[in-house]
Structures are given as structure tokens and as C-alpha cells.
N, C-alpha and C positions, 0 to 999 in steps of 0.2 A: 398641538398635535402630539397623542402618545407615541412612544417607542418600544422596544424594546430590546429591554437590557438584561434579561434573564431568561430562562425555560423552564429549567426545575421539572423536567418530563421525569416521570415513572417507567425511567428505563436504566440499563445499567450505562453508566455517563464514560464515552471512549476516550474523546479527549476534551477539554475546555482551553479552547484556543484566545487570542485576545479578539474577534470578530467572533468566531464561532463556535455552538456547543457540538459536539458531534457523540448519538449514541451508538451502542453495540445492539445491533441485528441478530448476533449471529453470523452469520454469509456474508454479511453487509452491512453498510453505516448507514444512519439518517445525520443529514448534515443542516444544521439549523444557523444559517445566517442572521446575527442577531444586529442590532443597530448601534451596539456597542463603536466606538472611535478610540483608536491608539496613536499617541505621539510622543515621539521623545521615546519611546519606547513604556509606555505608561497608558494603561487605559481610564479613558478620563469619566468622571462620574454623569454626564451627559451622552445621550445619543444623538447621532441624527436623522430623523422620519425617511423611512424609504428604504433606507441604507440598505439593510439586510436585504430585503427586498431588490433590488438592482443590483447588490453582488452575485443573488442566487442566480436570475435567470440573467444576465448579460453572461455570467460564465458557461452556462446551460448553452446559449447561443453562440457562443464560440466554440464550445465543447462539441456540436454536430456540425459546423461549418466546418474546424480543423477533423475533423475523425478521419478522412483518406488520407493523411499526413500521416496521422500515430492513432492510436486509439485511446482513450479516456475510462475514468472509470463510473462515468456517469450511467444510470440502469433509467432514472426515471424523476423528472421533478413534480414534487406533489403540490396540484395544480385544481383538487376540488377535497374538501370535507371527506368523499365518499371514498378516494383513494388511500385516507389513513385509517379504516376500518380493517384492515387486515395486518395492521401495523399496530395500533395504538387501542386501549380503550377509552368510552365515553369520544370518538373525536369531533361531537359535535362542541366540546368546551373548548377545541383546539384548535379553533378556525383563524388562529393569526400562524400555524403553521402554514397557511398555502400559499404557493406562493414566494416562501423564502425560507424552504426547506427542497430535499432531493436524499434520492439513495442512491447509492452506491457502493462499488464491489471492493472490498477490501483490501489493502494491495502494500506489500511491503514497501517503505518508502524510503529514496533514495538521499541519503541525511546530505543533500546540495540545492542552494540555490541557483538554477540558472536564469542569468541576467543576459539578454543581448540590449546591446546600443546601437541604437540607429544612429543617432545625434549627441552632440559632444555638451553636454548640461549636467546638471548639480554635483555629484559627487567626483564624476568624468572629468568636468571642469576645472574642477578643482584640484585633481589630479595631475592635469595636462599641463595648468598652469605652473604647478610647483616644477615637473619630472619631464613633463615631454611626454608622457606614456599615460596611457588607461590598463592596469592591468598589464599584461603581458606584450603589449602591442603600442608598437612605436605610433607616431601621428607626425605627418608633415609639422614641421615648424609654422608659423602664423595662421595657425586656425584661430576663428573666434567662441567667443560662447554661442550655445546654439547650433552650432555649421553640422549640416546632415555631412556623414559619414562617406568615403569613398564607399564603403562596403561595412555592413553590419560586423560587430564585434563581440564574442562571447568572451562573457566575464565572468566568469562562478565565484561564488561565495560557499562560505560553509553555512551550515544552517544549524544552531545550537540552541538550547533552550537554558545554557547554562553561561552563554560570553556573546560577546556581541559579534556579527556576522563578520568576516575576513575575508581577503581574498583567498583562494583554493590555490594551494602549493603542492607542485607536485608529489610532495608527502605526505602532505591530504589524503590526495586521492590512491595515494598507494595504504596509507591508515585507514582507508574507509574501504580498501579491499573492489573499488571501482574500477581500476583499469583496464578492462575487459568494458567497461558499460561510457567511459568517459567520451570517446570519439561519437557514439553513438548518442550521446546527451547533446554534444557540442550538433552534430548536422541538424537534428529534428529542434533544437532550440533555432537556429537559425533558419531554418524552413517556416517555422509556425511564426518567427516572427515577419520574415517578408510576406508571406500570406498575406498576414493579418495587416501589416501597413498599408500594402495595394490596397484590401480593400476598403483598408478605413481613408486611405486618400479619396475616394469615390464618393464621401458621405462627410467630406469639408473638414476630417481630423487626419493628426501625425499623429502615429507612435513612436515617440521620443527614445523610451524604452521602457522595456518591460520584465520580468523575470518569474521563470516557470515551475512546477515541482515535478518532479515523476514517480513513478512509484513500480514495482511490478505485480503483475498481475500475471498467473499461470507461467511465472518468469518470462514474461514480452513485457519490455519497456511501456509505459501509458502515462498520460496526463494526468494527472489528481490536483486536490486540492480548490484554487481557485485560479480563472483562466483569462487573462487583457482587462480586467478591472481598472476603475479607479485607482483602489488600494493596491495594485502590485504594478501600474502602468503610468507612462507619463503622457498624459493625452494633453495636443495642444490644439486650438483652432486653429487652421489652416489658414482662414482669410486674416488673419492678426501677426503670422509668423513674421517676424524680421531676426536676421544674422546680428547677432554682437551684444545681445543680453540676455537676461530669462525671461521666460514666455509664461506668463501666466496661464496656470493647467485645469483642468477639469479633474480636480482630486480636495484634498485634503490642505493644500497649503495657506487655505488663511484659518484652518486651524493651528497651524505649527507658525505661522506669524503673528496669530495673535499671542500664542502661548510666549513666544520669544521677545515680545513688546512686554509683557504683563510681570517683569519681574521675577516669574517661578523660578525656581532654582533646577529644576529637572529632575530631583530628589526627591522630594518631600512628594503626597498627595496632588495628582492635577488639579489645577483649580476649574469652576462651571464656564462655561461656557457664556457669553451672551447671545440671549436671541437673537440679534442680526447675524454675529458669525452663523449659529447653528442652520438658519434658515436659507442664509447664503451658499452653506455646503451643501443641504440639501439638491439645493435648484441646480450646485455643479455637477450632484449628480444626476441629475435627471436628465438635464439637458444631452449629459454625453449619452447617455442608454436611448434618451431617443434620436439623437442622430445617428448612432450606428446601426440599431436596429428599425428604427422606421415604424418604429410601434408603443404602445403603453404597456404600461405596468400590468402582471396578472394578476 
């Protein structure tokens, strides 16, 4: 099955993300979900089928279920040929944009990663294990790996395109001129992620956790980015959960297993993939988009 790992549209290019290419409008982005896979921090020379495609419209999908919560900066996902005629030329050569592309309004963005935790796994765990603590927040003594949360926990990161992600220090967020926007980052991250747990318990998934972008828009805080995905979430099955290890997720981890079996050094060039991993990630994704949404692919 092809992929895709590139666009190369005749437009002016906003930003080139490791998933996605994103151009300039004008007023507004076109945001192109590409099948592109990153680990290790490294995007690897393989895609996998769909991908792009399932990040666009599962975020899409969460983007109009959270909107009474905050608002987002989603305008519209392009969902037939005939909607990128006012957009693009020739777009009948462009018909692998629909589908897993969207516009949207452009929106100063707020250089934070917000992470809430529901449950005490991967990097949490390992945390709690060394310290007692995730972040800034104590945790009873004899938790296990895994153990959902008395209460969700906001845990920001910085978001850098030049060092690798950190916890947010108070001097962070006074460096980033946020302290005005920080309380207000911390409720609407925790609002949107209990939402979105309640309802993905309804449809046999946990959100493990997840971690959100914002941005402003007309200076009102909004969602951007990408929203409860695979890629930014830790979905687990619900009828498989058990307390006191890791839970195999509906993401990316047997690419980052296999990469950590195969010798790579995490430096050099990712190596290809095999077709069992690649087709095995696909179907995790798949599987999670149609349990929460209850529908196929557009």
C-alpha cells in the first residue's frame, strides 16, 4: 500500500513539521497530515498507510466534540476534490489531499506542551519510581505501574524545536511571558482531558494520557495543532487493563520496540522498517479511530 511521505504543494510551505506539512493561506493554514512516523525523535524513512489520514479527521472529531470547552482553530476539513478549488490549482491531481488535510485560522502559539496524566505509566513511572513525584505533584507511596490517578495531573513541558522537551519551571513560564495564560492553560487541559476519558471509557478505551497545544486566536486561548491522537495520546483497551505493568497501546510502540531491539544507535539514519511492524501499526491505528468514532475512514 502507498503512503505518503511528502507534498511539495505550490504553495508558500508555513511550517514542515515531523508528521505534517503545513502551508500559508494567508488568513489561514492548510494542514497536510502526512504518513510520515517519528521515533527517537527521528523521522524514519518508511510510513504508515492511513496514518495521515486518521490523525486528520480523529483530531477533526475531537476538535467539534471539545469546542463548548475552548474553542479550536479548525475552520474546515477538506473532505472532496471540489472544496480545494478555491484553494489550490489543477486540484483534480490532488486527490490524496482529502481527507487528511483541514484549514485553519492562524493563531499565535503558545511555545508549551500541555500533558495531563490520568494514570501513572511510561515516563510518569519512571519518575515516581526514582522521586516519589511526577512533575511537581507528590503521589501516595506504593502506587503500581499503571494505577489510574486519584485525580488527573497537569504536567507541562516546554516545547522547543532546538533541545529536547523539559519539565516547565517556574521560570519558564515567567521566560515565556505566560503567567497571565498559565492557570488558564492548566483548567482547560484538565477539562478536555476528563471529557475526553469519560467518553472514550463509553467506546472500551483509557486515556492513559495525553498532551495538548494552544495557541491564540483574536487573543482567546484555542486548541491548535493536533487533538487525543495516537501520536500525542496513550490509548489503552479497556477490557486488557490490569494494575502493576504496561499496557500495551494503540500508538506507535512497536515501532519504538522494534527500533530499540534492532541495534540503532538513535543517531545515525533510522533504519526501514519491516512490513509486519509497518502493517501492525497501521491496524493500531485503525482499530483506535474506529472505536472511538464508530465510523470509517473519509
Amino acid at each position: 500500500m502507498s503512503v505518503l511521505l511528502e507534498t511539495n504543494l505550490a504553495l508558500p510551505l508555513f511550517r514542515r513539521g515531523k508528521v505534517r506539512d503545513v502551508y500559508d493561506l494567508g488568513d489561514k493554514l492548510l494542514i497536510v497530515s502526512t504518513d510520515r512516523i517519528s521515533a527517537f525523535d527521528s523521522v524514519l524513512p518508511c510510513g504508515i498507510p492511513d496514518k495521515g489520514r486518521i490523525l486528520n479527521q480523529l483530531s477533526a472529531f475531537w476538535f467539534e466534540k471539545t469546542a463548548h470547552i475552548v474553542p479550536n482553530h479548525l475552520i474546515e476539513v477538506i473532505e472532496s476534490v471540489e472544496m480545494l478549488r478555491d484553494i489550490l490549482s489543477q486540484p483534480a491531481t490532488l486527490d490524496y489531499l482529502v481527507g487528511r488535510s483541514m484549514l485553519v485560522a492562524k493563531s499565535e502559539r503558545v511555545p508549551v506542551e500541555c500533558v495531563v496524566r490520568g494514570y501513572l505509566s511510561g515516563s510518569a513511572w519512571a519518575e515516581y519510581e526514582e522521586i516519589g513525584k511526577v512533575g511537581h505533584s507528590s503521589l501516595p507511596s506504593g502506587m503500581e505501574e499503571s494505577q489510574e490517578l486519584s485525580q488527573p495531573i497537569f504536567t507541562p513541558t516546554t516545547k522547543s524545536d532546538v533541545e529536547h522537551d523539559r519539565p516547565l519551571t517556574n521560570q519558564d513560564i515567567k521566560d515565556l511571558g505566560i503567567e497571565g495564560l498559565f492557570e488558564e492553560l492548566r483548567e482547560k487541559s484538565l477539562l478536555i482531558y476528563r471529557y475526553a476519558r469519560d467518553y472514550a471509557r463509553t467506546r472500551g478505551i483509557i486515556i492513559a494520557d495525553t498532551k495538548f497545544e494552544f495557541g491564540l486566536i483574536n487573543g482567546k486561548l484555542a486548541l491548535i495543532d493536533e487533538l487525543l491522537t495516537p501520536d500525542s495520546s496513550r490509548f489503552w483497551d479497556a477490557s486488557q487493563y490490569e494494575v502493576g505493568h504496561s499496557q500495551p497501546s494503540f500508538d506507535k510502540q512497536p515501532v519504538r520496540d522494534w527500533l530499540s531491539d534492532s541495534g540503532w544507535d538513535k543517531e545515525s539514519p533510522a533504519p526501514l522498517l519491516p512490513e509486519e511492524v509497518i502493517e501492525g501499526t497501521s491496524k493500531r491505528y485503525r482499530e483506535v479511530y474506529s472505536k472511538l468514532t464508530d465510523g470509517s475512514l473519509g
